[in-house]
C-alpha positions as CSV (number, residue, x, y, z in Angstrom):
1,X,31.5,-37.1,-11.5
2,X,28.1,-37.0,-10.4
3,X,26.9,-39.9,-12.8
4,X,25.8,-42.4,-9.5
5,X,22.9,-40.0,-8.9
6,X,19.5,-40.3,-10.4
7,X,18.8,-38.3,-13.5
8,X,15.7,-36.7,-12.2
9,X,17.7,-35.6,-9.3
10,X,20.7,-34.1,-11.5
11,X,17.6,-32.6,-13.2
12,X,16.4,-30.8,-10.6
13,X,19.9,-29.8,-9.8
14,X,20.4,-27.8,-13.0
15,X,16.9,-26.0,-12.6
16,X,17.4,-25.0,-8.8
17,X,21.1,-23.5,-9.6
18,X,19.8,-21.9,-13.2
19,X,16.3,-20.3,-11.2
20,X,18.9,-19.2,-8.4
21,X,21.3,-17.6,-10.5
22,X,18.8,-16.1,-12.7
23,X,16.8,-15.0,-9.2
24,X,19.9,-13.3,-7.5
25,X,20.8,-10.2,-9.1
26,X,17.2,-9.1,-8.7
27,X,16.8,-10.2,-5.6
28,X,19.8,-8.0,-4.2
29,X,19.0,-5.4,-6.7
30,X,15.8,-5.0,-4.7
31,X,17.0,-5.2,-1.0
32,X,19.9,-2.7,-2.2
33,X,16.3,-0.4,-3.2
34,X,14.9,-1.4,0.4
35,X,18.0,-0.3,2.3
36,X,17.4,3.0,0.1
37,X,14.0,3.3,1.0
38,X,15.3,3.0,4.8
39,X,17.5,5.5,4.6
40,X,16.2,8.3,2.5
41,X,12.3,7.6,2.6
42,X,10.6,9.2,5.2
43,X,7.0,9.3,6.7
44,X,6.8,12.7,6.0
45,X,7.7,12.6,1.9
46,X,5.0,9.6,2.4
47,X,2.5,11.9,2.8
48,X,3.6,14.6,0.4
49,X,3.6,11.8,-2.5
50,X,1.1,9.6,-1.9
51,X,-2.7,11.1,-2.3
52,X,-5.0,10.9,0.1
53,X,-8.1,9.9,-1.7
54,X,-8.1,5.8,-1.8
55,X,-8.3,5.6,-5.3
56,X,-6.3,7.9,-6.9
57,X,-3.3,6.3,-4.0
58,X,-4.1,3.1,-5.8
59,X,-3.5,4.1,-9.4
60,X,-0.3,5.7,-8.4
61,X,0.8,2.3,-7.1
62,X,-0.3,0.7,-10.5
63,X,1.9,2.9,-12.5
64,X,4.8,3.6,-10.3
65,X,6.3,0.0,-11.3
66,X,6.5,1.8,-14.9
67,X,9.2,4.5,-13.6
68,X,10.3,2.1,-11.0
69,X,10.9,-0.9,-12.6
70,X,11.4,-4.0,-10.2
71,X,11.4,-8.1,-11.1
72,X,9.2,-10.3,-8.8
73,X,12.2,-11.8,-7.1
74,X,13.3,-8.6,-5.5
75,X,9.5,-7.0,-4.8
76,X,8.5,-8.4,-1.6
77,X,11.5,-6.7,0.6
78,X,10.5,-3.4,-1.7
79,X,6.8,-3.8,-0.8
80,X,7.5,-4.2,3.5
81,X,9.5,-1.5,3.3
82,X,7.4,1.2,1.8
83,X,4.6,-0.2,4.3
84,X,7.3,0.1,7.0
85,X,7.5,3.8,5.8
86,X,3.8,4.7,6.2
87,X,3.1,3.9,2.4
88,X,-0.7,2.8,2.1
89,X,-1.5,-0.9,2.1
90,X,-3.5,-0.8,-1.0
91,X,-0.9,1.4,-2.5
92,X,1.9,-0.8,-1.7
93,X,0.2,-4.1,-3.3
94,X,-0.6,-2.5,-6.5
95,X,2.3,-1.7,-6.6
96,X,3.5,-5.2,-6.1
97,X,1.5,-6.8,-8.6
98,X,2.3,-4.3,-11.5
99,X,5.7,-3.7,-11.5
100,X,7.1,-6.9,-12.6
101,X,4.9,-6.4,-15.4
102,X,4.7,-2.8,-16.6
103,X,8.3,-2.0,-16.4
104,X,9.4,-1.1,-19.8
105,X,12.1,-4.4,-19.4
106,X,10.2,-6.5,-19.5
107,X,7.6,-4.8,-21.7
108,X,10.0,-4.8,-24.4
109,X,10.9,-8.8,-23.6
110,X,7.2,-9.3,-24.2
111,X,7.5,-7.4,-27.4
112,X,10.0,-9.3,-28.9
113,X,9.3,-12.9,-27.8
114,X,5.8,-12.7,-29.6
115,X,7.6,-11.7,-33.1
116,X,7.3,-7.8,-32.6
117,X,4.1,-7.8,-31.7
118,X,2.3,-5.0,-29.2
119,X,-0.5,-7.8,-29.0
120,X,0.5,-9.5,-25.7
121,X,2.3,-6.6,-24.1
122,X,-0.6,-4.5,-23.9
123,X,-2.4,-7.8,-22.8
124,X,-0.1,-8.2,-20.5
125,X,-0.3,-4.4,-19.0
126,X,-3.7,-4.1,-19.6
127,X,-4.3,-7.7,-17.4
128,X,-1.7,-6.4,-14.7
129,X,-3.5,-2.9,-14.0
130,X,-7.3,-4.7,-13.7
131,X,-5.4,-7.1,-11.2
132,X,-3.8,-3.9,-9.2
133,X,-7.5,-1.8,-9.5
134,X,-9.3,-5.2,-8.1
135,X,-6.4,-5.8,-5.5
136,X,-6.1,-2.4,-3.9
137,X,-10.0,-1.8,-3.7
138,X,-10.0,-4.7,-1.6
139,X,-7.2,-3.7,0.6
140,X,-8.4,-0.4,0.6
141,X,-12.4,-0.3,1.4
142,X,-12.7,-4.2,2.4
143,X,-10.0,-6.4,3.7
144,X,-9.7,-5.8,7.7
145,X,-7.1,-8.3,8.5
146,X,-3.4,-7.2,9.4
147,X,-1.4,-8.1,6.9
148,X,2.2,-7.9,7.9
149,X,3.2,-10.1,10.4
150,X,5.4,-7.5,12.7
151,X,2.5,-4.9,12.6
152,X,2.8,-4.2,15.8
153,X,6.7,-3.4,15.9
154,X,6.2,-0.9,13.3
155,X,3.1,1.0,14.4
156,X,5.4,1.7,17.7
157,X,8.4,2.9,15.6
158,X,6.2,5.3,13.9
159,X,4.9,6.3,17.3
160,X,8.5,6.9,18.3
161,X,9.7,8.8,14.8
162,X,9.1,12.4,16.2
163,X,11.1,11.7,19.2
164,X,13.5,10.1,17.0
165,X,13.1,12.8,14.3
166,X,13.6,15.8,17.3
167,X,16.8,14.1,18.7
168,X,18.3,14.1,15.0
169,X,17.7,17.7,14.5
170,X,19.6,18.6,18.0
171,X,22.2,16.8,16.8
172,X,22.5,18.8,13.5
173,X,25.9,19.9,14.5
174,X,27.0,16.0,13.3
175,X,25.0,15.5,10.2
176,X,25.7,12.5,8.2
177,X,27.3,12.9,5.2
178,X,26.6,11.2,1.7
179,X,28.9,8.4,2.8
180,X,27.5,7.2,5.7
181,X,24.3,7.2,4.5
182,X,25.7,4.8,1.0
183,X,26.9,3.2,3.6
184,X,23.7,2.1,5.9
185,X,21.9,1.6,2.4
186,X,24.7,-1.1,1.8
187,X,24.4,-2.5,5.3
188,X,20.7,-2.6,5.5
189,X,20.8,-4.4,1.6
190,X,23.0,-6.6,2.9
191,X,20.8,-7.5,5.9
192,X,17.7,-7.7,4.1
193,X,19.4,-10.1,1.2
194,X,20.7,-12.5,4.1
195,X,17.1,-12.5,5.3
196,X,15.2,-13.0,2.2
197,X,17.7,-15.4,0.8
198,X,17.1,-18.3,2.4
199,X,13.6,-18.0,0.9
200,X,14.8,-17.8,-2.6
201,X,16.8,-20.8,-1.7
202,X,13.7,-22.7,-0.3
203,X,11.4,-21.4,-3.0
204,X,13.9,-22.8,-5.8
205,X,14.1,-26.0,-4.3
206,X,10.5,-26.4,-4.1
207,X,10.1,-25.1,-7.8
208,X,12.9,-27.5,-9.3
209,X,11.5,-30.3,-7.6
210,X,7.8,-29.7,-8.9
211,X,9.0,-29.1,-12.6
212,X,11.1,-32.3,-12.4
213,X,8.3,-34.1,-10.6
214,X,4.9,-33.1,-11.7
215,X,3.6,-34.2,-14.2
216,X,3.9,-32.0,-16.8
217,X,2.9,-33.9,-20.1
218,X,-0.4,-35.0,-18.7
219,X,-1.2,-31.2,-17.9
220,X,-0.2,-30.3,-21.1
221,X,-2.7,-32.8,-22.2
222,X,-5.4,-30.9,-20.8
223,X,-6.1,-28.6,-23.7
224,X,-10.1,-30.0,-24.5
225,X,-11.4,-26.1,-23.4
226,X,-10.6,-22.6,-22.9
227,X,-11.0,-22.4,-18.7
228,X,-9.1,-25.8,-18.4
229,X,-6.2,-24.5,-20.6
230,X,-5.9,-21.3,-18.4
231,X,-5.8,-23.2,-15.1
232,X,-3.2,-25.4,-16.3
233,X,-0.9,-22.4,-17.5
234,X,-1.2,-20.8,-13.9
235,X,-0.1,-24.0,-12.6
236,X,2.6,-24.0,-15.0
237,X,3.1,-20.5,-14.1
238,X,3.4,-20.8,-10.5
239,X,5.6,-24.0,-10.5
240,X,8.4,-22.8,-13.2
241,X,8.6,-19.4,-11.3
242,X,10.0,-17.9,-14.0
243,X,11.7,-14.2,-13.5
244,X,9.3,-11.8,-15.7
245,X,12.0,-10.9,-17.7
246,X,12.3,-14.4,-19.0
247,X,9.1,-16.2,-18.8
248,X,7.2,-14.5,-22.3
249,X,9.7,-16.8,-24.6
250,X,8.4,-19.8,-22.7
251,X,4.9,-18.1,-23.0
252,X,5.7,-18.1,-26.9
253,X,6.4,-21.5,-27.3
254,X,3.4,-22.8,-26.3
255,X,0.9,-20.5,-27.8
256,X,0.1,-23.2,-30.5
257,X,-1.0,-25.4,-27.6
258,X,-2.8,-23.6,-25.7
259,X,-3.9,-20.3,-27.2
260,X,-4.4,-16.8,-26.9
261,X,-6.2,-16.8,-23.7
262,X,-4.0,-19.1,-21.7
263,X,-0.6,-17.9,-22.6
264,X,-2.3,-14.4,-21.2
265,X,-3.0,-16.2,-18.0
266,X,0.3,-16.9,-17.7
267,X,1.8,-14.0,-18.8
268,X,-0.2,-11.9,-16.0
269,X,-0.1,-14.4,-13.1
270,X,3.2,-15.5,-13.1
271,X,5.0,-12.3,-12.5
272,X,2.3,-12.0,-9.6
273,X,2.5,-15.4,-8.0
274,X,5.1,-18.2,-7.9
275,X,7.2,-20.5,-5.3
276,X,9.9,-17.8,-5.1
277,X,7.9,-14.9,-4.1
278,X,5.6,-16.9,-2.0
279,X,8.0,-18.2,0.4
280,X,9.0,-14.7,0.7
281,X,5.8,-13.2,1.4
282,X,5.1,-16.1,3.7
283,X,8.2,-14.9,6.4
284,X,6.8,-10.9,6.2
285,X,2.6,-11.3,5.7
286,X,0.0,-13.4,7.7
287,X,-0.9,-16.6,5.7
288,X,-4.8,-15.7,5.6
289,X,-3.6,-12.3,3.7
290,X,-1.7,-14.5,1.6
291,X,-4.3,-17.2,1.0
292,X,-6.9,-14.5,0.0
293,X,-4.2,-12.3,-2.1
294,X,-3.5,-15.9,-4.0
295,X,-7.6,-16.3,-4.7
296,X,-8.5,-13.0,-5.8
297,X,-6.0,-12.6,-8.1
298,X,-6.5,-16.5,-9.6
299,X,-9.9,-14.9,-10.1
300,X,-9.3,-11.8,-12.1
301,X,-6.5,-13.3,-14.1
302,X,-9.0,-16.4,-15.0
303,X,-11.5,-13.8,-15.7
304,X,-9.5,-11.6,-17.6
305,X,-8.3,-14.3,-19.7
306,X,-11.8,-15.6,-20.5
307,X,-12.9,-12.8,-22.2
308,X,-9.5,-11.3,-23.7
């Protein structure tokens, strides 16, 4: 039916509709969790949960991806909303960069694609939890630029909250029941999958079109050292944009190529960084954030890998 079309394009074709359909269950599955998070997470429990030392915030934010387990696709709409809700920055982005990675799914994945072997998954936690400590420092005691983009929006609805919070409580005689709030989580998921969608779509296209028309065979050429190896499976990383559930079998297959310390690279910065979750954090955080967020943890992962 389709046969008067280029292969390459037909090519590209089958990998945008197979990282889209892979992509879309974890992308709702994580604005269903922000319309949650809307709903039932208040300023107040904020404070109760998160510490107030900067440090101690931070590692909570590094292990909470362990006993909430999110895929990258669906972790920037998780992410703006527990800012949205007064969660720290720093907390928030460790978060972020851990839980694709130290969520026993995908843990387990790791497991089994490298034989039964604990080698690469505690690699692959270990790498993930440097990357959060080094991330949330930064955001935490160094970084002074605003981050997301509707800042200002949000700092006055947390101005208004005890207004809001004191008209709710005079209006206790109409509470609302279990059902209406299910039913603003579902309305709010909905709303936030219509908005981040269009960036999956974007993202997809972009990644297809790169691993159809990049030239992969000469990067996979460029094994001759141990630092050129690694930037070439964070490329590889950030162009397949794998989901992290998926992406360790493709890590196994080329571990006779490249090697221990590459397929760790990849392993780490994938889940972190790709097409698909850029484009999203591009439409909620300011594009110098971004840019420096992208460097640092290129850095760490390159390092990390180096002496793994």
């Amino acid at each position: 039916m389709f046969d008067f079309l280029p292969h390459s394009v037909l090519q590209m074709s089958t990998i945008f509709l197979s990282i889209v359909i892979e992509a879309i269950p974890f992308v709702l599955l994580g604005c269903i969790i922000s319309g949650a998070l809307q709903v039932f997470l208040t300023p107040e429990r904020v404070k109760k949960i998160i510490p107030k030392n900067k440090f101690l915030a931070i590692l909570v934010g590094s292990f909470l991806g362990f006993f909430f387990p999110s895929c990258e696709c669906g972790i920037v709409p998780i992410v703006t909303q527990f800012m949205k809700k007064g969660v720290p920055e720093h907390t928030a982005f460790a978060f972020m960069v851990t839980a694709p990675i130290i969520n026993p799914i995908v843990l387990f994945s790791t497991y089994i694609a490298f034989g039964n072997s604990t080698k690469f998954a505690l690699l692959r936690a270990l790498g993930s939890l440097l990357v959060a400590l080094v991330i949330g420092s930064w955001i935490a005691y160094f970084n002074r630029s605003p981050i997301l983009k509707n800042e200002g929006a949000i700092n006055q609805e947390h101005a208004e909250h005890g207004h809001v919070h004191h008209e709710e409580k005079s209006h206790s005689e109409h509470p609302e029941t279990v059902w209406t709030k299910i039913w603003s989580v579902l309305v709010h998921g909905i709303d936030e999958f219509f908005d981040t969608g269009r960036y999956l779509i974007i993202g997809a296209l972009l990644a297809s079109g790169m691993q159809v028309f990049l030239p992969t065979q000469f990067m996979l050429q460029l094994t001759s050292s141990k630092i050129i190896g690694i930037l070439v499976m964070l490329v590889l990383a950030f162009t397949m944009s794998l989901c992290s559930e998926a992406d360790a079998f493709v890590g196994s297959s080329l571990l006779s190529l490249f090697g221990t310390n590459a397929i760790v690279a990849f392993l780490v910065f994938g889940p972190m960084v790709d097409i698909k979750n850029l484009m999203m954090m591009k439409h909620n955080f300011h594009g110098k954030f971004i840019v420096q967020l992208i460097a640092l943890i290129s850095v760490v992962v390159t390092i990390f890998a180096l002496v793994v």
